[in-house]
PLY file of the C-alpha trace (Angstrom):
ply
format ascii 1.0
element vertex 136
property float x
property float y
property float z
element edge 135
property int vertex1
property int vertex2
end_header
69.25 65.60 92.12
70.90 68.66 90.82
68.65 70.98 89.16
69.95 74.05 86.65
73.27 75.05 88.94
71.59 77.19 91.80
69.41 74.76 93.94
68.26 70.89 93.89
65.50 68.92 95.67
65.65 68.04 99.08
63.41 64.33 99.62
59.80 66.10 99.94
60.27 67.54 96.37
61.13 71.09 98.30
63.77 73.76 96.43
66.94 74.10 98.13
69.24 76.20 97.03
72.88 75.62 96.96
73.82 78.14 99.28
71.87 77.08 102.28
72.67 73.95 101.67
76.61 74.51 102.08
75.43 76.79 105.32
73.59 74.20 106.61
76.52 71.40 106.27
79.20 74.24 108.19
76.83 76.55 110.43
77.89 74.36 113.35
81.74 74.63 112.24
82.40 78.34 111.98
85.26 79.92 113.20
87.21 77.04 113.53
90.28 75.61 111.50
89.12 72.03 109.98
91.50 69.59 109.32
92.55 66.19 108.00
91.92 63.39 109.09
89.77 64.88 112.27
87.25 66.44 110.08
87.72 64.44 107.04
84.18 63.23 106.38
83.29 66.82 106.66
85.90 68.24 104.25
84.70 65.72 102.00
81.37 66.98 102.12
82.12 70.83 101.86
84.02 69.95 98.68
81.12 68.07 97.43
78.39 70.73 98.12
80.89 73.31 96.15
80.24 71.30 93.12
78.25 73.66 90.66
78.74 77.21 92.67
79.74 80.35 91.70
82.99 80.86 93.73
85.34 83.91 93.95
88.82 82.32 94.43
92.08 84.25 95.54
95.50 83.19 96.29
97.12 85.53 99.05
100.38 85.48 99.54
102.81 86.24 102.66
105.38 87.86 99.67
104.16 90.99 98.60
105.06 90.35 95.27
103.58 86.84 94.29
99.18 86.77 94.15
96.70 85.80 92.44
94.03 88.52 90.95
90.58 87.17 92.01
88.80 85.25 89.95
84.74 84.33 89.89
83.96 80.83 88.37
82.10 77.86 88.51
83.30 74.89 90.75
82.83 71.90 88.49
85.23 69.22 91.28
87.00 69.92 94.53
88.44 67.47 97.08
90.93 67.79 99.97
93.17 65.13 99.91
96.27 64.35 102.26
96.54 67.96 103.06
95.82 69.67 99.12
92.88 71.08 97.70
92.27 70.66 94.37
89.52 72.49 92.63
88.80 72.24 88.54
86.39 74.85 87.25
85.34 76.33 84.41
88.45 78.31 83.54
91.20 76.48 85.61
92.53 73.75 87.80
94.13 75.11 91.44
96.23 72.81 93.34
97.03 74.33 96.98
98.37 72.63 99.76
96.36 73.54 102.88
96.94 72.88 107.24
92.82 73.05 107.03
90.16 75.13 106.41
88.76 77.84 108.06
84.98 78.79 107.65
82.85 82.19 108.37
79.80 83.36 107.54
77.39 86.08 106.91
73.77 85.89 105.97
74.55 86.35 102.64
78.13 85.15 101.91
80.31 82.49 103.14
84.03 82.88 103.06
86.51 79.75 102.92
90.16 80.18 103.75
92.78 77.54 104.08
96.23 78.55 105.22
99.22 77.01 103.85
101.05 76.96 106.78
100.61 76.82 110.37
102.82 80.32 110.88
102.75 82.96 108.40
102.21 81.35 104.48
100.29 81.46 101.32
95.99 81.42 101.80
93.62 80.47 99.43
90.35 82.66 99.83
87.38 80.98 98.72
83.80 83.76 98.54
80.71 82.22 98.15
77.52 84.87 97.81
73.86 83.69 98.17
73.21 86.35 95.40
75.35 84.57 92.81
73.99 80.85 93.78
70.28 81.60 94.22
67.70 79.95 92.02
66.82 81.72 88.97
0 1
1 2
2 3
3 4
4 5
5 6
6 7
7 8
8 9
9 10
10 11
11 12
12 13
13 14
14 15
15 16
16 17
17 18
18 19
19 20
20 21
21 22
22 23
23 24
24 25
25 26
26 27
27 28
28 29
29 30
30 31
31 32
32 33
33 34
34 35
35 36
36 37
37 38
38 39
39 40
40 41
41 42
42 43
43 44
44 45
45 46
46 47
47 48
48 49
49 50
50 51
51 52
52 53
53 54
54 55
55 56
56 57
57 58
58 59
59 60
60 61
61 62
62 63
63 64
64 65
65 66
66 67
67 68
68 69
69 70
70 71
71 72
72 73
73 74
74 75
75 76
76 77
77 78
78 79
79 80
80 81
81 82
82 83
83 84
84 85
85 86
86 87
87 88
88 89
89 90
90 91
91 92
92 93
93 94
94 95
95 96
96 97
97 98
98 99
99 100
100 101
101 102
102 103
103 104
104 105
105 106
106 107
107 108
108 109
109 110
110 111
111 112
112 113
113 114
114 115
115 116
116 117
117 118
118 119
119 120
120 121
121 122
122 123
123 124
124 125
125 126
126 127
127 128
128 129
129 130
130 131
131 132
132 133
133 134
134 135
């Protein structure tokens, strides 16, 4: 049951908060590049667990003319879906077509980024912080 927009209950009526739940689901995927449909049910999940976080979204680009000024909002839906994200949040809707996902992590951030392109391409940067998602 989501509770305010940082954490939720787990089954024994215990806090978790957002963040460590969305560590939890990937901790044993870091460092690798996800994809569809091998990691499908996974992808599915990630995009669930985003639901309701404070994300800091970028667009990179491989032109040095064409990107997107980061942004910090709150993920209200996000799939991936035959290869394309699609994320709706408070202030816009982002469509990006992605090869798969690539996940690291520090203790107190996580950082998504899904390449466009199996060479050189367009990345979408996705920066989650335990400081911005943390029960209040």
């Amino acid at each position: 049951m989501l509770e305010q927009n940082s954490h939720f209950y787990n089954d024994e009526g215990e806090v978790i908060l957002l963040f460590d739940n969305l560590y939890n689901l990937v901790k044993d995927n870091l460092n690798q590049r996800l994809f569809d449909p091998k990691n499908l049910e996974l992808l599915k999940q990630l995009m669930k667990t985003l639901v309701g976080m404070t994300v800091h979204l970028q667009v990179n680009s491989d032109s040095q003319y064409y990107r997107i000024n980061e942004s910090v909002m709150c993920v209200k839906s996000a799939t991936f879906v035959g290869g394309k994200i699609s994320i709706r949040t408070t202030t816009q809707n982002i469509g990006f077509q992605a090869v798969g996902i690539i996940i690291t992590a520090q203790p107190d951030q996580i950082m998504i980024t899904a390449p466009n392109s199996e060479e050189v391409g367009s990345m979408l940067i996705m920066i989650i912080t335990r400081e911005e998602n943390r029960a209040t």
